[in-house]
Biopython code that builds the backbone (N, CA, C, O; Angstrom):
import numpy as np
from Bio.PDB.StructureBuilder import StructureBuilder

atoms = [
    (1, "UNK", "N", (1.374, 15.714, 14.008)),
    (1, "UNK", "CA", (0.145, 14.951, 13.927)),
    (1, "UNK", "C", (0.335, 13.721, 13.027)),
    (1, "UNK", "O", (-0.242, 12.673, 13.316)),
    (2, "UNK", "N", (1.269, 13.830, 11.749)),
    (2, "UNK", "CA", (1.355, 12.878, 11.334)),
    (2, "UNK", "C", (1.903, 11.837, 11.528)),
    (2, "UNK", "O", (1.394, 10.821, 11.054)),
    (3, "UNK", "N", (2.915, 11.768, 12.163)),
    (3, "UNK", "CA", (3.972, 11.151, 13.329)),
    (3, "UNK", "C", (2.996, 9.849, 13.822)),
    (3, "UNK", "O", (3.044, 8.642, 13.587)),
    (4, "UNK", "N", (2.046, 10.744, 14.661)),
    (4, "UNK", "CA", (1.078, 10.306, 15.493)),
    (4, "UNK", "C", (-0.028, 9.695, 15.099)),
    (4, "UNK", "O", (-0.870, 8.996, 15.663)),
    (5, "UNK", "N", (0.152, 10.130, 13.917)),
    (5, "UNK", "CA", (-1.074, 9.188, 13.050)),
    (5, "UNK", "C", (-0.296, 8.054, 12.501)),
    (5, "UNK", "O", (-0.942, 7.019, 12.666)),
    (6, "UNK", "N", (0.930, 7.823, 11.864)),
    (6, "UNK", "CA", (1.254, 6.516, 11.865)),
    (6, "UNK", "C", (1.642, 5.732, 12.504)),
    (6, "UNK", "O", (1.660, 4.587, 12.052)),
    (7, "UNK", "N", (2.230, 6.045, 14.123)),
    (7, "UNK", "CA", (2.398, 5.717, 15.464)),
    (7, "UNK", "C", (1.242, 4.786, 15.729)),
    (7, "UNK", "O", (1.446, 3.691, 16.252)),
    (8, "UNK", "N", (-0.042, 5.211, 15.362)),
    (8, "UNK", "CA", (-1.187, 4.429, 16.031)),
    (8, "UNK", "C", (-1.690, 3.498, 14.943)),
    (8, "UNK", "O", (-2.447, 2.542, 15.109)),
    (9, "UNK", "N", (-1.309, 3.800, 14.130)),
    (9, "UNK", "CA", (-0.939, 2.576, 12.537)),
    (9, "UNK", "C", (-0.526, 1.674, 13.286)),
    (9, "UNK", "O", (-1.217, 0.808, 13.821)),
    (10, "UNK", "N", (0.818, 1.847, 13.385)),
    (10, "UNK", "CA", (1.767, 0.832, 13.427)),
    (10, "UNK", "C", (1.023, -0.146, 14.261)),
    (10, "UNK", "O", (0.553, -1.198, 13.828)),
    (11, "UNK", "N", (0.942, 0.309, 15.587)),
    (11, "UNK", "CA", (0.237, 0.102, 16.743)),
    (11, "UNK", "C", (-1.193, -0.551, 16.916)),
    (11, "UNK", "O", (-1.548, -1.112, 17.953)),
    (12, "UNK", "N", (-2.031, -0.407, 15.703)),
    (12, "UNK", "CA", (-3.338, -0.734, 15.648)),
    (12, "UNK", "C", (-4.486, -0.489, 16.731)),
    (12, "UNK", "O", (-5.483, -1.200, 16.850)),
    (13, "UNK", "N", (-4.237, 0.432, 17.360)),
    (13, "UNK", "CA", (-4.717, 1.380, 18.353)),
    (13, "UNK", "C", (-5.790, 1.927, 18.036)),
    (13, "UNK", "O", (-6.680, 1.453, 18.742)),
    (14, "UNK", "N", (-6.099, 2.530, 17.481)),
    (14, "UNK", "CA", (-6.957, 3.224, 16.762)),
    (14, "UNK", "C", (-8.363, 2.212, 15.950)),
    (14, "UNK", "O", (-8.160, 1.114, 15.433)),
    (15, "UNK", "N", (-9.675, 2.867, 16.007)),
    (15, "UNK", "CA", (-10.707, 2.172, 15.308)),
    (15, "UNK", "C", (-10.424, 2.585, 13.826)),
    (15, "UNK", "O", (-9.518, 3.250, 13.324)),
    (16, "UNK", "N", (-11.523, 1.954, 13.302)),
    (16, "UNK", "CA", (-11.082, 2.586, 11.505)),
    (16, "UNK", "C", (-11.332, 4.039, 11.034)),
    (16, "UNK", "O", (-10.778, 4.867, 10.311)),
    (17, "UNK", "N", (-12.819, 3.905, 12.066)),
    (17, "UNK", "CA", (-13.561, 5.697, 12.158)),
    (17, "UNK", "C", (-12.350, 6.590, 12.740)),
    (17, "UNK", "O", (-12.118, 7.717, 12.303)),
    (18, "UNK", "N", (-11.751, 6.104, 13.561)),
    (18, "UNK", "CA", (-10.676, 7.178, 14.243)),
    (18, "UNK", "C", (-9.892, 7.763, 13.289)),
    (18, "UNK", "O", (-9.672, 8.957, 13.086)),
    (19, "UNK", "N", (-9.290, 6.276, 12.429)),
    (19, "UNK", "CA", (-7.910, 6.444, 11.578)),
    (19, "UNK", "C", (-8.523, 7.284, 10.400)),
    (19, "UNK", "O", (-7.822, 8.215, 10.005)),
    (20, "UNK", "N", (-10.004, 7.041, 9.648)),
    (20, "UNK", "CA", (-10.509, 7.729, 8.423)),
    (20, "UNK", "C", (-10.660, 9.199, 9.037)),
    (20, "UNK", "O", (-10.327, 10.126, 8.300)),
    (21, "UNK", "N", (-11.087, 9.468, 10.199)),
    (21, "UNK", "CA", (-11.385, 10.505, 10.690)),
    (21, "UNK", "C", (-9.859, 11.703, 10.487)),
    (21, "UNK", "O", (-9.935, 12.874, 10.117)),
    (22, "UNK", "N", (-8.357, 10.809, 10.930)),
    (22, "UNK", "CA", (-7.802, 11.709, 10.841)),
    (22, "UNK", "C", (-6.987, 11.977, 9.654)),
    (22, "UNK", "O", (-6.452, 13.053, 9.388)),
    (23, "UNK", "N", (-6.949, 11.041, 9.056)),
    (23, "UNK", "CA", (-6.642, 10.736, 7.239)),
    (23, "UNK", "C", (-7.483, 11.620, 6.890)),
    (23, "UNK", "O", (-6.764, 12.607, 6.733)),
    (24, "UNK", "N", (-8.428, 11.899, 6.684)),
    (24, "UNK", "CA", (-9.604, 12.914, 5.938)),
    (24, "UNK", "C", (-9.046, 14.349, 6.557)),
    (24, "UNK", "O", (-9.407, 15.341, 5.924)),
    (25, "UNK", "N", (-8.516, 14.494, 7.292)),
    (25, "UNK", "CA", (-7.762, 15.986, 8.110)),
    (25, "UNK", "C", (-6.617, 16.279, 7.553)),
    (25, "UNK", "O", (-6.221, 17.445, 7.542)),
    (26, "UNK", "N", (-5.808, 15.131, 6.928)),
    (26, "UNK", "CA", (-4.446, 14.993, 6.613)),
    (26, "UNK", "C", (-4.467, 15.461, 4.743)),
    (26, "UNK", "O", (-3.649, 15.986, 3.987)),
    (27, "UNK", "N", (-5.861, 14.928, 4.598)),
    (27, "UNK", "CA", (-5.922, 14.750, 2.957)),
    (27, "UNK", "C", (-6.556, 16.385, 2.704)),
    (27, "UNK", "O", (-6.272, 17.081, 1.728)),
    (28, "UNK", "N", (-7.523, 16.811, 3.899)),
    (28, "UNK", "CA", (-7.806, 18.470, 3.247)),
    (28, "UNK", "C", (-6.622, 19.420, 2.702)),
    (28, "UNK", "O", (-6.562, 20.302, 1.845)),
    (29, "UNK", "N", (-5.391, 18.624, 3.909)),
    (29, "UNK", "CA", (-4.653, 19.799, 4.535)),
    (29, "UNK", "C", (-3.736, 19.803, 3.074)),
    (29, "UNK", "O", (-3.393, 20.846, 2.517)),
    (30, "UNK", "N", (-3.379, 18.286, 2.522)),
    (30, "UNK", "CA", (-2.713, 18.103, 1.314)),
    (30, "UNK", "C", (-3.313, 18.644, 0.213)),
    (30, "UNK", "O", (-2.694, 19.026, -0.780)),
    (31, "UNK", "N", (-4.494, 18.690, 0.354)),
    (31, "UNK", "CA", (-4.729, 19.086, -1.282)),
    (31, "UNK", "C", (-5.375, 19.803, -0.899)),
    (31, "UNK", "O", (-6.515, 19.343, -0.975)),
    (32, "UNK", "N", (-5.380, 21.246, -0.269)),
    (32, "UNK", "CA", (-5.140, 22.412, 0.035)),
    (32, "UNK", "C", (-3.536, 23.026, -0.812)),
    (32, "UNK", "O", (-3.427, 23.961, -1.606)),
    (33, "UNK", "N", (-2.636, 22.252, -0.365)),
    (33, "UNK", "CA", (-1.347, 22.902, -0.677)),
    (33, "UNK", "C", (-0.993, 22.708, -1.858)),
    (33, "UNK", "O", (-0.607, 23.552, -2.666)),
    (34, "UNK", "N", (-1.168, 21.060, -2.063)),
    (34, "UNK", "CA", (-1.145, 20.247, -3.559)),
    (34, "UNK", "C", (-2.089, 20.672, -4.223)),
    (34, "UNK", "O", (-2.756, 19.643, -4.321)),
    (35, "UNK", "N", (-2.725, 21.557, -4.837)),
    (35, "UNK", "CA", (-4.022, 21.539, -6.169)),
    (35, "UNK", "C", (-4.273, 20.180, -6.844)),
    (35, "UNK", "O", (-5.288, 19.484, -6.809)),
    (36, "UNK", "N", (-2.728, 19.908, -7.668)),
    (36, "UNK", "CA", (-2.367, 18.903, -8.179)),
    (36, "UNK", "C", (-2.843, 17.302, -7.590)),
    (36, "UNK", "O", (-2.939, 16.421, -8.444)),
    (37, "UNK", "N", (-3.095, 16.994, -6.326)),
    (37, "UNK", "CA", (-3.785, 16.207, -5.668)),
    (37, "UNK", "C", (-4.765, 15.720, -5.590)),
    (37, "UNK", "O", (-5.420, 16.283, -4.713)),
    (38, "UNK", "N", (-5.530, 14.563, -6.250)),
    (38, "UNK", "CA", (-6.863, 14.214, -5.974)),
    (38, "UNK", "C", (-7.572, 12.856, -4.807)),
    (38, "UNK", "O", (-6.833, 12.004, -4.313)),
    (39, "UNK", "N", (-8.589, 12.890, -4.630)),
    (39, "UNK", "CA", (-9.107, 12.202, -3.941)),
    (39, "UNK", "C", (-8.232, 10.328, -4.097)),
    (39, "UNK", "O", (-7.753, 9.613, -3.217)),
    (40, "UNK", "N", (-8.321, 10.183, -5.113)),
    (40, "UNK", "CA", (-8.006, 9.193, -5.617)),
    (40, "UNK", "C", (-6.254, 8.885, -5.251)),
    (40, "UNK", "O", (-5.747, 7.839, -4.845)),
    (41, "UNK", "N", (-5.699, 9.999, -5.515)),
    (41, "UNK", "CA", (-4.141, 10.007, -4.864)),
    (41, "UNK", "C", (-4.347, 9.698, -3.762)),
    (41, "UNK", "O", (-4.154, 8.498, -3.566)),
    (42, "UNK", "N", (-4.783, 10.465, -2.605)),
    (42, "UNK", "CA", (-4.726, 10.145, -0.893)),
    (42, "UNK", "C", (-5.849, 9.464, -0.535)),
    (42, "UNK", "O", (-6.497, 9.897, 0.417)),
    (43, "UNK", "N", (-6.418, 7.919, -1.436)),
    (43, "UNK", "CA", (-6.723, 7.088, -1.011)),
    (43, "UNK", "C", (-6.165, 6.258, 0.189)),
    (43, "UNK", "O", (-5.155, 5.613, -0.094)),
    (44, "UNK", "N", (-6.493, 6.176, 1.119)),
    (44, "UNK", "CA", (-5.795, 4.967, 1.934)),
    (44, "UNK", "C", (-6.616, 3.997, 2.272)),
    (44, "UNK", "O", (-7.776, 4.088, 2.674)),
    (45, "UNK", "N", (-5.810, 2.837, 2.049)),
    (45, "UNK", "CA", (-6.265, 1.842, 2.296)),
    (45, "UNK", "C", (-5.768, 1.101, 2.980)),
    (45, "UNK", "O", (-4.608, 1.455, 3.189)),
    (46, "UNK", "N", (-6.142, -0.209, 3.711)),
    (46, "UNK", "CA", (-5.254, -0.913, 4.687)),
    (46, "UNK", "C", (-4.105, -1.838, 4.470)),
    (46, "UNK", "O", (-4.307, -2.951, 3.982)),
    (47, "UNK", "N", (-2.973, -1.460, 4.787)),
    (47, "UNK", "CA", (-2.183, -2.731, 4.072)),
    (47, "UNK", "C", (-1.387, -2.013, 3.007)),
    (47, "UNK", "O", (-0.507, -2.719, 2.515)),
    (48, "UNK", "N", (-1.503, -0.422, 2.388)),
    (48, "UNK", "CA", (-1.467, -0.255, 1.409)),
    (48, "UNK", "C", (-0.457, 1.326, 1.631)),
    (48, "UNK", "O", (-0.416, 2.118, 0.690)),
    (49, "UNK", "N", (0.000, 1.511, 2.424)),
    (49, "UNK", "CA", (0.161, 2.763, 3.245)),
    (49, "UNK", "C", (0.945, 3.144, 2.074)),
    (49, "UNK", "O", (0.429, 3.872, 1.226)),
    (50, "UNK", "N", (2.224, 2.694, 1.936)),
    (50, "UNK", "CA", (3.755, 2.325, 1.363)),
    (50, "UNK", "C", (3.067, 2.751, -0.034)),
    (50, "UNK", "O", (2.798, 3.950, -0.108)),
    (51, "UNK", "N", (2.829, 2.170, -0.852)),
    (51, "UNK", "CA", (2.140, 1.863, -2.140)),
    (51, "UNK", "C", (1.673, 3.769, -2.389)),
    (51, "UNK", "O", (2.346, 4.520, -3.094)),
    (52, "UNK", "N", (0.341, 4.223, -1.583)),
    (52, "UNK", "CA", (0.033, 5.583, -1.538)),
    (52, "UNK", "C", (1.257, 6.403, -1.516)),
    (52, "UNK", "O", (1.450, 7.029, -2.558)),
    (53, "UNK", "N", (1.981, 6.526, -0.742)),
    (53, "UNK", "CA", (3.448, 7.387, -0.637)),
    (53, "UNK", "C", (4.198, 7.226, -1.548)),
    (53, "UNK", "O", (4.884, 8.226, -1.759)),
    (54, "UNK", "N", (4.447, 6.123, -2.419)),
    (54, "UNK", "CA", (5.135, 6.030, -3.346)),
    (54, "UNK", "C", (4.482, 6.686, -4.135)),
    (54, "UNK", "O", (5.083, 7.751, -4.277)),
    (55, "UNK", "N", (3.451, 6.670, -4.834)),
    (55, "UNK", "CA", (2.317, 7.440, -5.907)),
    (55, "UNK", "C", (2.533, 8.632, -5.294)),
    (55, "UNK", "O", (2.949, 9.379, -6.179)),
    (56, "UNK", "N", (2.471, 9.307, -4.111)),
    (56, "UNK", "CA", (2.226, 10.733, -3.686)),
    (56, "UNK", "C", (3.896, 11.383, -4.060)),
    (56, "UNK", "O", (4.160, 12.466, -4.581)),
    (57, "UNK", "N", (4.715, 10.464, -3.659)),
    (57, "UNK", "CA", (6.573, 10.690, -4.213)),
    (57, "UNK", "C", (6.833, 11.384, -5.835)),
    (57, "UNK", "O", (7.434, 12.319, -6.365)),
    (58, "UNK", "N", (5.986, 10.294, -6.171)),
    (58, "UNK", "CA", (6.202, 10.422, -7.950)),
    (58, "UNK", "C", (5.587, 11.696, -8.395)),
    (58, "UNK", "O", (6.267, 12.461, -9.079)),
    (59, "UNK", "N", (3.794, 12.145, -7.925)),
    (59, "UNK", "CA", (3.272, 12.914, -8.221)),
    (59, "UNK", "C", (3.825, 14.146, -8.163)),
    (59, "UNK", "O", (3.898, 14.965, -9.079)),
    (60, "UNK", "N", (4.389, 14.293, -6.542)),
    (60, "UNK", "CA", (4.852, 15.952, -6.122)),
    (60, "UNK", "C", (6.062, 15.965, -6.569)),
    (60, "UNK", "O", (6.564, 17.087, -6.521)),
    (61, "UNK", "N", (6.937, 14.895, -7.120)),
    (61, "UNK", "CA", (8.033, 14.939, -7.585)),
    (61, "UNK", "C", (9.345, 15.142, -6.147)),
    (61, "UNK", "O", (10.389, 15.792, -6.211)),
    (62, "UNK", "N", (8.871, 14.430, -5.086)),
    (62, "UNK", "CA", (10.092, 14.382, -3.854)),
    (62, "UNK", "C", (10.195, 12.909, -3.497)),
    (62, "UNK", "O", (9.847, 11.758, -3.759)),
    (63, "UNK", "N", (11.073, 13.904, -2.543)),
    (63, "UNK", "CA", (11.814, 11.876, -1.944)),
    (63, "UNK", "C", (10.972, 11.741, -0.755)),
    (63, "UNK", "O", (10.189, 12.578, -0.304)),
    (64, "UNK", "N", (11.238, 10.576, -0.311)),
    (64, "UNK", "CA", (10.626, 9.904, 0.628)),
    (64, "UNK", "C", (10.412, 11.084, 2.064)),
    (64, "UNK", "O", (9.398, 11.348, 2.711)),
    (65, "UNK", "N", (11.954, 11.649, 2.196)),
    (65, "UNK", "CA", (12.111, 12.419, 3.442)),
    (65, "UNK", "C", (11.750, 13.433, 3.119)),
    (65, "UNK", "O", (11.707, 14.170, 4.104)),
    (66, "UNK", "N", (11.311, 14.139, 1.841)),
    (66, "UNK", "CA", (10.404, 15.531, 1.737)),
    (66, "UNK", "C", (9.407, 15.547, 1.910)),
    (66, "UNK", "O", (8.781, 16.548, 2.257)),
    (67, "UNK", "N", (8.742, 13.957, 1.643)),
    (67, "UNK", "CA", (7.435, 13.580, 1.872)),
    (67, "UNK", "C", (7.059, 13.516, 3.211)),
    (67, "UNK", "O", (5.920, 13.917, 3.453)),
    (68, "UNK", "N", (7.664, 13.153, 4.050)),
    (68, "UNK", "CA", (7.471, 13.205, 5.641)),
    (68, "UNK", "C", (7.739, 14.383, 6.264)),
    (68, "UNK", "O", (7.203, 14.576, 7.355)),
    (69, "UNK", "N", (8.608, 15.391, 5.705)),
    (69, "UNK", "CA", (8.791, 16.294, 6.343)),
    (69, "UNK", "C", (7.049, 17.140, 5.946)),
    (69, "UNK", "O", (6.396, 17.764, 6.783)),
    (70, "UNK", "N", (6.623, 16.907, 4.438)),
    (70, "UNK", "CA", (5.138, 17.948, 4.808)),
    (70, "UNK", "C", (4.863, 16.927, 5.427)),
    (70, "UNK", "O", (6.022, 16.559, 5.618)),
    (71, "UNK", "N", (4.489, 16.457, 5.719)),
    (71, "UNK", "CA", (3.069, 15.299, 6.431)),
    (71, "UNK", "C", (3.028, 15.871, 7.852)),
    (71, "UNK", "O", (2.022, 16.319, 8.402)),
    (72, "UNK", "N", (4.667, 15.769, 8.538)),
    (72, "UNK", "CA", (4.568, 15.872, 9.888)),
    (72, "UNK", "C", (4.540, 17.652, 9.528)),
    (72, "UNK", "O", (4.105, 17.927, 10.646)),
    (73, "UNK", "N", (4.632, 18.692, 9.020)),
    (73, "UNK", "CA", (4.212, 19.940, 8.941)),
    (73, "UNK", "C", (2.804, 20.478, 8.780)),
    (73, "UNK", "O", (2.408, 21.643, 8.821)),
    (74, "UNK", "N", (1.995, 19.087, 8.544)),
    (74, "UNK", "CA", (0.570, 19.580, 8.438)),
    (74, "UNK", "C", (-0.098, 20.101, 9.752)),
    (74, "UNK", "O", (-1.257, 20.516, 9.733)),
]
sb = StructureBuilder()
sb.init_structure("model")
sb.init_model(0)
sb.init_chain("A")
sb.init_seg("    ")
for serial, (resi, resn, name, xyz) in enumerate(atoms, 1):
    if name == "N":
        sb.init_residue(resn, " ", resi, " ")
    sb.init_atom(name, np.array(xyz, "f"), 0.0, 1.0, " ", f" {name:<3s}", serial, name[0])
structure = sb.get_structure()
């Protein structure tokens, strides 16, 4: 799903309601697993994707490719 959710990023496919709609699915599922996670961490914003992942890297303490591997496991 997450794949597919930045697929239609890239793409600009998607309305904003679509993209918040499935970001808000992505962010339960994270800070469900993460405790450590707040609202404020899995902010997204437009333009800003990169920036969030880096902050989410530092927080959980992984690399880039541990970070994608949960995302696309959600």
């Amino acid at each position: 799903m997450y794949l597919n959710f930045i697929h239609n990023l890239k793409l600009k496919k998607m309305n904003t309601t679509e993209l918040k709609g499935n970001w808000n699915e992505q962010k339960a599922k994270l800070k469900k697993k993460f405790a450590v996670l707040t609202d404020n961490d899995l902010m997204f914003e437009e333009g800003r994707k990169e920036e969030m992942f880096a902050k989410l890297q530092t927080k959980l303490g992984k690399t880039k490719e541990e970070l994608h591997k949960i995302l696309s496991d959600l």
